[in-house]
N, C-alpha and C positions, 0 to 999 in steps of 0.2 A: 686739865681736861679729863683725866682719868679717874678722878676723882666728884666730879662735876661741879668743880668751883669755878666762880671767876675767873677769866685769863685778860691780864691786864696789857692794854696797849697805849704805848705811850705816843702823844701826840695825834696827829691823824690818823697813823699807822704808814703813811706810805714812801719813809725810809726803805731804805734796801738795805743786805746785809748777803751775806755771800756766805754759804755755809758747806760746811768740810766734812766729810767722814772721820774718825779718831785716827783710824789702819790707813787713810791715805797719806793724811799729814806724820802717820811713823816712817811709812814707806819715804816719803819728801827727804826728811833727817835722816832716815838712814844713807841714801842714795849720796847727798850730801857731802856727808860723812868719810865715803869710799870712793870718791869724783876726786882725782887726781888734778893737781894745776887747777884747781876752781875752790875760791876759800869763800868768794859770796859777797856780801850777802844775796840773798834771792828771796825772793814771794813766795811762799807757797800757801795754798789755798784754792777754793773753786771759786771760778769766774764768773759761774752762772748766780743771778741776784733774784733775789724773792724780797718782797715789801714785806714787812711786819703783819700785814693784815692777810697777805695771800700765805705766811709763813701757819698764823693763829687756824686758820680755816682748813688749811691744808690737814694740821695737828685736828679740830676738831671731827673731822669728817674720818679719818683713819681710824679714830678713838669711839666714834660713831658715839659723842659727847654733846651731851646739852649744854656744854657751858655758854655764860657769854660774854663776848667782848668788852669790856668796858675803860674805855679813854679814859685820862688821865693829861692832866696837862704835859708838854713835853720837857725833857730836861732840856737845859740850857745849851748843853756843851755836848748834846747828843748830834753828828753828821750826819748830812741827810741821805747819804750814799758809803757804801765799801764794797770794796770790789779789788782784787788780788789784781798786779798785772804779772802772770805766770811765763811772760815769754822766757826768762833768764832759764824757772825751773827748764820747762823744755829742752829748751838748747845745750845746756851746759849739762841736765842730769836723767833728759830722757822722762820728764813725769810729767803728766797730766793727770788729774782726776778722774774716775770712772764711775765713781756712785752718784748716783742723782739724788735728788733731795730725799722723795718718799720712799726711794733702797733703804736709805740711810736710816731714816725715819723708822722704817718698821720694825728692826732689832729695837731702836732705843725705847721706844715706846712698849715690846715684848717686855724690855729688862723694866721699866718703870711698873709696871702691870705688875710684874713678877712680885718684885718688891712690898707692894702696896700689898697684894695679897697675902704675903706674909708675915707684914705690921699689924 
């Protein structure tokens, strides 16, 4: 998107996917880690699910990018759904996630920008 290529979506696009902050899921492992009488395993990840297509839009519109969508047939062995069940984390290690997708989203798209402009 940053770029203003093609951003390829596979299948129809409206898989879900569940997507994590990097610092949450360190935070998850660590907690883990130092959680006494609990060896696991456990889920960790965010709950909340965004479609591949509401994921793509979301990214072009932040990046304020012309690209565009372009389907592809789907893979085979691609699920049509993911989605963490995080009650274990909770209970046993106190975590839930707090970043929402576009929090998340705007550093990494700052660091890709970064990047790009220095290639």
């Amino acid at each position: 998107a940053l770029k203003g290529e093609p951003i390829t979506i596979h299948g129809d696009g409206l898989q879900s996917r569940s997507f994590c902050y990097v610092t949450e899921l360190v935070d998850a492992m660590y907690r883990m880690m130092n959680t006494e009488n609990f060896t696991g395993p456990v889920n960790a990840g965010n709950p909340g699910e965004f479609t591949m297509i509401e994921l793509a839009e979301t990214v072009l519109k932040m990046t304020n990018s012309s690209s565009k969508l372009v389907k592809v047939e789907a893979r085979p062995d691609d699920p049509g759904r993911r989605q963490p069940d995080i009650t274990l984390a909770k209970e046993k290690l106190g975590w839930e996630p707090e970043i929402k997708l576009k929090e998340g989203l705007k550093p990494t798209i700052e660091y890709f920008d970064e990047l790009l402009k220095r290639s």
